[in-house]
Structures are given as structure tokens and as C-alpha cells.
MMTF fields as JSON, N, C-alpha, C and O atoms, coordinates in Angstrom:
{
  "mmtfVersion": "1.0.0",
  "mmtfProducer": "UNKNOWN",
  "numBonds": 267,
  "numAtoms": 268,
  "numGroups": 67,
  "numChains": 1,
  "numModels": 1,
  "chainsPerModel": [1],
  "groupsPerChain": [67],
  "chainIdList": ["A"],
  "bondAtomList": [4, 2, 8, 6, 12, 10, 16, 14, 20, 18, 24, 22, 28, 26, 32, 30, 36, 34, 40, 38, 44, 42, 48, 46, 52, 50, 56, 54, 60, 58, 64, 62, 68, 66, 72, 70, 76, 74, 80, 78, 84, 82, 88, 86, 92, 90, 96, 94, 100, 98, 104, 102, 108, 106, 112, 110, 116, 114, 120, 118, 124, 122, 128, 126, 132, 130, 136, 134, 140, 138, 144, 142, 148, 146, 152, 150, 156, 154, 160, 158, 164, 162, 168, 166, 172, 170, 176, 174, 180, 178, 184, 182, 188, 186, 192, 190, 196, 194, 200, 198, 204, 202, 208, 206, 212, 210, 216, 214, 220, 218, 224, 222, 228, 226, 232, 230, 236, 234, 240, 238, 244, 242, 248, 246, 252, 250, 256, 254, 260, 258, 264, 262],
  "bondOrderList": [1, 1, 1, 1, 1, 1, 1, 1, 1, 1, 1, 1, 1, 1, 1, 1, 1, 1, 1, 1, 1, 1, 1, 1, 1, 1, 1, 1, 1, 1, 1, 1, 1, 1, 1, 1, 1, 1, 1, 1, 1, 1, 1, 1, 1, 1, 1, 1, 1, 1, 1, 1, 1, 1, 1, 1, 1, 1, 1, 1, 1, 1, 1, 1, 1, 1],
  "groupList": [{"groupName": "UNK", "atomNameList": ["N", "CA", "C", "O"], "elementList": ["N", "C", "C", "O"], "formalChargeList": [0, 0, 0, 0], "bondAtomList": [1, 0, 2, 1, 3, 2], "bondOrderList": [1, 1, 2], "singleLetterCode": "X", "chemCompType": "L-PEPTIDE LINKING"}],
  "groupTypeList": [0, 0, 0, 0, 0, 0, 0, 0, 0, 0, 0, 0, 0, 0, 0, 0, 0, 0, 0, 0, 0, 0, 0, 0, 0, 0, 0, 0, 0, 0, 0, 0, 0, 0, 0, 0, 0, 0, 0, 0, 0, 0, 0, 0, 0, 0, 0, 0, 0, 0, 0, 0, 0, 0, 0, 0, 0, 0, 0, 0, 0, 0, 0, 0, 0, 0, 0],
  "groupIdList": [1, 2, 3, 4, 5, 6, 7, 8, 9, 10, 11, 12, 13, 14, 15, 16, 17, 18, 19, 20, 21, 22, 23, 24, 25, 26, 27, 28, 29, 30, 31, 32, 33, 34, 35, 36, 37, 38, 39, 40, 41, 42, 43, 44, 45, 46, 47, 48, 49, 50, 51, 52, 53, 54, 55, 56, 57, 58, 59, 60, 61, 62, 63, 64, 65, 66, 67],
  "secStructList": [7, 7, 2, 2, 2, 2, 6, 2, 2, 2, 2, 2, 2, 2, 2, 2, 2, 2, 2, 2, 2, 2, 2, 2, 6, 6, 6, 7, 7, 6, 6, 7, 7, 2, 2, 2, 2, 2, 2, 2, 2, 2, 2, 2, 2, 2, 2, 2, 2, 2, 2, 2, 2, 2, 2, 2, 2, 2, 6, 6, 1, 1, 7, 7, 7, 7, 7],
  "xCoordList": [-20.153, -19.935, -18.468, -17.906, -17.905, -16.443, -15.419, -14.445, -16.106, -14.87, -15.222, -14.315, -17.013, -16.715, -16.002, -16.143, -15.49, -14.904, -13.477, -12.83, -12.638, -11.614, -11.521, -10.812, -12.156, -11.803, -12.444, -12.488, -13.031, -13.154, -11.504, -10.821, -11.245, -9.6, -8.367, -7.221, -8.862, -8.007, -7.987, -7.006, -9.068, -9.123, -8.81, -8.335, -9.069, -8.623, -6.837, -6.211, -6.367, -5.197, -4.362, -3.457, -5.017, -4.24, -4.632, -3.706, -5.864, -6.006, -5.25, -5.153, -4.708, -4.011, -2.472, -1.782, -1.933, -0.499, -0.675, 0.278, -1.735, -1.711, -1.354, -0.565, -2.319, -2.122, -0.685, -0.15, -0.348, 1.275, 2.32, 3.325, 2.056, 3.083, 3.016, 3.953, 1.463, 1.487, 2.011, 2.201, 2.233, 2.6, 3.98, 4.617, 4.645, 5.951, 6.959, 8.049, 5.601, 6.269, 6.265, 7.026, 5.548, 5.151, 6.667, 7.422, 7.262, 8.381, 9.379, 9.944, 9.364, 10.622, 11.926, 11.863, 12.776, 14.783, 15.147, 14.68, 16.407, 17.416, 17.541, 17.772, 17.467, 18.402, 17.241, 17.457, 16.391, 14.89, 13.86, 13.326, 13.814, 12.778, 11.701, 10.909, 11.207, 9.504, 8.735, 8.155, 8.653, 8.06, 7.885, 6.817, 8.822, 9.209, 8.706, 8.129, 8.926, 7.975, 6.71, 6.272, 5.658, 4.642, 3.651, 2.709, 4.441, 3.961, 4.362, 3.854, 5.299, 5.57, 4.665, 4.2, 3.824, 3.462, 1.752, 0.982, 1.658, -0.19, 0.092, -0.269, 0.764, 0.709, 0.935, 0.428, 1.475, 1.568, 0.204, -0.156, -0.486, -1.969, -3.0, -3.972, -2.279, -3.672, -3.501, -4.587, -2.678, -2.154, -2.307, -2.226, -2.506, -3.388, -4.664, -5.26, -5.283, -6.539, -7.152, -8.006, -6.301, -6.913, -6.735, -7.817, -5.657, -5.764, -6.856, -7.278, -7.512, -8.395, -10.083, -11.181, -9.663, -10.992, -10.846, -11.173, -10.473, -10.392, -10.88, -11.949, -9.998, -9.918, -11.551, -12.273, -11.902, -12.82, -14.027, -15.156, -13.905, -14.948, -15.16, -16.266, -14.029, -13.861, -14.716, -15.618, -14.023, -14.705, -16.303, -17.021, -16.852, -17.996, -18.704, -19.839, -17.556, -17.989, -18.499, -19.236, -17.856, -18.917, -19.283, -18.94, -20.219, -21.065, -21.357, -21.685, -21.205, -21.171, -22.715, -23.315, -23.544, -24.85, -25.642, -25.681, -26.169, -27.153, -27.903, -28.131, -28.121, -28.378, -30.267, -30.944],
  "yCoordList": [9.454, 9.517, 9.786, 9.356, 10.523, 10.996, 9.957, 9.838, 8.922, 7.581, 6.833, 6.299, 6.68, 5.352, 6.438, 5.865, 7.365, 8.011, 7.635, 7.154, 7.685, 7.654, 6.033, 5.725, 5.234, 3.445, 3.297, 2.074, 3.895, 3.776, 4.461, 3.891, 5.834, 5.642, 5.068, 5.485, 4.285, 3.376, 2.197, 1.985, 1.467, 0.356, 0.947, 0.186, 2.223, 2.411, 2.866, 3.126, 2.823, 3.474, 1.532, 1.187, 0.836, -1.064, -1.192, -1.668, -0.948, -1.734, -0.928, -1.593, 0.557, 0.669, 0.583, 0.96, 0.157, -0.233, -1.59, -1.878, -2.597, -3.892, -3.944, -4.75, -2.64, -2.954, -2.652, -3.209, -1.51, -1.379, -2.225, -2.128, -3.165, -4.483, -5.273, -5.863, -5.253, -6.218, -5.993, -6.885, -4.657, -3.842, -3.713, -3.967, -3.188, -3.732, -5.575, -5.846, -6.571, -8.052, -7.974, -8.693, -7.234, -7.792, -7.096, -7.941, -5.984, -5.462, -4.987, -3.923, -6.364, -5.626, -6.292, -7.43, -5.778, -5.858, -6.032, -5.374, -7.295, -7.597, -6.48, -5.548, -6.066, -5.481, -4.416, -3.816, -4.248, -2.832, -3.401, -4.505, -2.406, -2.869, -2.481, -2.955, -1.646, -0.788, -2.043, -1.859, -3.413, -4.053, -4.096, -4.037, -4.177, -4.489, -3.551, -3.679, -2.166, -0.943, -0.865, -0.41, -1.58, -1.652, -2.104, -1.551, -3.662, -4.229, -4.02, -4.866, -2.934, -2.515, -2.072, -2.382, -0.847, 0.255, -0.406, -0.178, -1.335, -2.096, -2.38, -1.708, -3.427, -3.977, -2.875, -2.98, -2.138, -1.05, -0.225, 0.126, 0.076, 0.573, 0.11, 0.496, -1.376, -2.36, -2.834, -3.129, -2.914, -2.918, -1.415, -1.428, -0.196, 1.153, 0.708, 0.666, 0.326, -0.01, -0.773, -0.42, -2.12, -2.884, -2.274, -2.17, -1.478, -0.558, 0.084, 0.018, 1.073, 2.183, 1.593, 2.106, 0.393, -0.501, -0.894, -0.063, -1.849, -1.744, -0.544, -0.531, 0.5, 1.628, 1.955, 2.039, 2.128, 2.873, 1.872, 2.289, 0.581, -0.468, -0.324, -0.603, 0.166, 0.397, 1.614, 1.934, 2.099, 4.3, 3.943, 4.387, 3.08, 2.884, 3.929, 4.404, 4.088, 4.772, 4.032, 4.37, 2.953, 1.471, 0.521, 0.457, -0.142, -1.217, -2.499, -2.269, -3.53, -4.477, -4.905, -5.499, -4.675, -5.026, -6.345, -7.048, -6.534, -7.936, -8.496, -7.66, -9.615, -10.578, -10.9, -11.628],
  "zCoordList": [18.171, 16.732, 16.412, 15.405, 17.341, 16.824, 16.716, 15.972, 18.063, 18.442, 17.245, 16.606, 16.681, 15.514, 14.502, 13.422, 14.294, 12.964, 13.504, 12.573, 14.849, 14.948, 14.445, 13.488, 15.046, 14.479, 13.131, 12.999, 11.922, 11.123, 10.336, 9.486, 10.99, 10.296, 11.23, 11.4, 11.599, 12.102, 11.092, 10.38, 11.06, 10.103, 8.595, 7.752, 8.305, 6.748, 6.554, 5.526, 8.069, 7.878, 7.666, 6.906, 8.503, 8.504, 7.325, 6.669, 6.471, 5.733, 4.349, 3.318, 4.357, 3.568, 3.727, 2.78, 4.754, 5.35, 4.698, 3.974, 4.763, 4.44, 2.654, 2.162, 1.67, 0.813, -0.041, -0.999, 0.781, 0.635, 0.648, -0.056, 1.551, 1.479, 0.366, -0.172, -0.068, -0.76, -2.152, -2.979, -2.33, -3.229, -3.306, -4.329, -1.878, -1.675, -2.031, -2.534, -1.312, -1.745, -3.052, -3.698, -3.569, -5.836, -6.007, -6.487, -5.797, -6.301, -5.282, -5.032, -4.733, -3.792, -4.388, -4.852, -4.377, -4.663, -3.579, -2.649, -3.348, -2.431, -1.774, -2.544, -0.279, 0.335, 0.849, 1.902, 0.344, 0.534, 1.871, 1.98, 2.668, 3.732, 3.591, 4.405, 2.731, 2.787, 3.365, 4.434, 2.734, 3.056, 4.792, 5.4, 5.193, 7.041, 7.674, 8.754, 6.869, 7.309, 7.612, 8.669, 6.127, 5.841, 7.032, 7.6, 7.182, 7.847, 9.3, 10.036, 10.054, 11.154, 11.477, 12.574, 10.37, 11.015, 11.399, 12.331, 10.132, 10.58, 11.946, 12.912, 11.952, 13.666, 14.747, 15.865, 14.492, 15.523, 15.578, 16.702, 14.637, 14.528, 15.089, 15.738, 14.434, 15.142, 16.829, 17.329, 17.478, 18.74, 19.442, 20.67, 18.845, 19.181, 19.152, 20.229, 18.057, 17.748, 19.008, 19.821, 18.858, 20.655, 21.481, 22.06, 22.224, 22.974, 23.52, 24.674, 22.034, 22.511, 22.385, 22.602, 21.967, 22.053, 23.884, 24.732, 24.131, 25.662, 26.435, 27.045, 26.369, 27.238, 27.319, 28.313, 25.731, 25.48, 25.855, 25.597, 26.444, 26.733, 28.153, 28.618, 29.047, 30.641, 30.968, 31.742, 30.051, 30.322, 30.323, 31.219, 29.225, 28.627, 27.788, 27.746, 27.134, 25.817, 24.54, 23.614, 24.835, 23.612, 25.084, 26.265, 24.105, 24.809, 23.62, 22.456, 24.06, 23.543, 23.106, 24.002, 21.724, 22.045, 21.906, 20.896, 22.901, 23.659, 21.964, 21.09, 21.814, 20.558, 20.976, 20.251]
}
């Protein structure tokens, strides 16, 4: 239970980095990076995110379930 709470704020932390940019592109001025930020810090989350998905697929702490 604790790991789906850690990837549930994982996905709410990208998906509010995502809405920041988009917030950033509507009003950004010549010369301002928030935007470059914005979108630094998702991909860097989400590249944690695959990370601890892997790891956590080896350990077998998730399991992929059968259809």
C-alpha cells in the first residue's frame, strides 16, 4: 500500500509540473526559463518514476496481473 501511495505522488507531482508549463508557455516573456524548469523537473520525475517501477518489478514488490 505504501509503494501505490509513493507512485500515486509521483504521477500527481508530473502531472502538476506538466500543468505549470502550460501555465508558464500562456505567459512566458523573452528571456524567462520557468518554462525549461517545468518541464526539467517532469522528466526527471518521470525517469525516477521508471526507475522505481523496474526496481520495484525485480524485488517483486509489484506483479504484473495475468488477463
Amino acid at each position: 500500500m505504501i509503494f501505490k501511495t509513493i507512485i500515486l505522488l509521483f504521477l500527481t507531482s508530473i502531472f502538476f509540473c506538466l500543468g505549470t508549463a502550460v501555465v508558464f508557455l500562456l505567459k512566458q516573456k523573452p528571456g524567462q526559463t520557468q518554462l525549461v524548469k517545468a518541464l526539467t523537473a517532469r522528466i526527471t520525475l518521470s525517469i525516477i518514476l521508471f526507475i522505481l517501477l523496474f526496481i520495484a518489478y525485480f524485488l517483486g514488490w509489484i506483479t504484473p496481473h495475468n488477463l
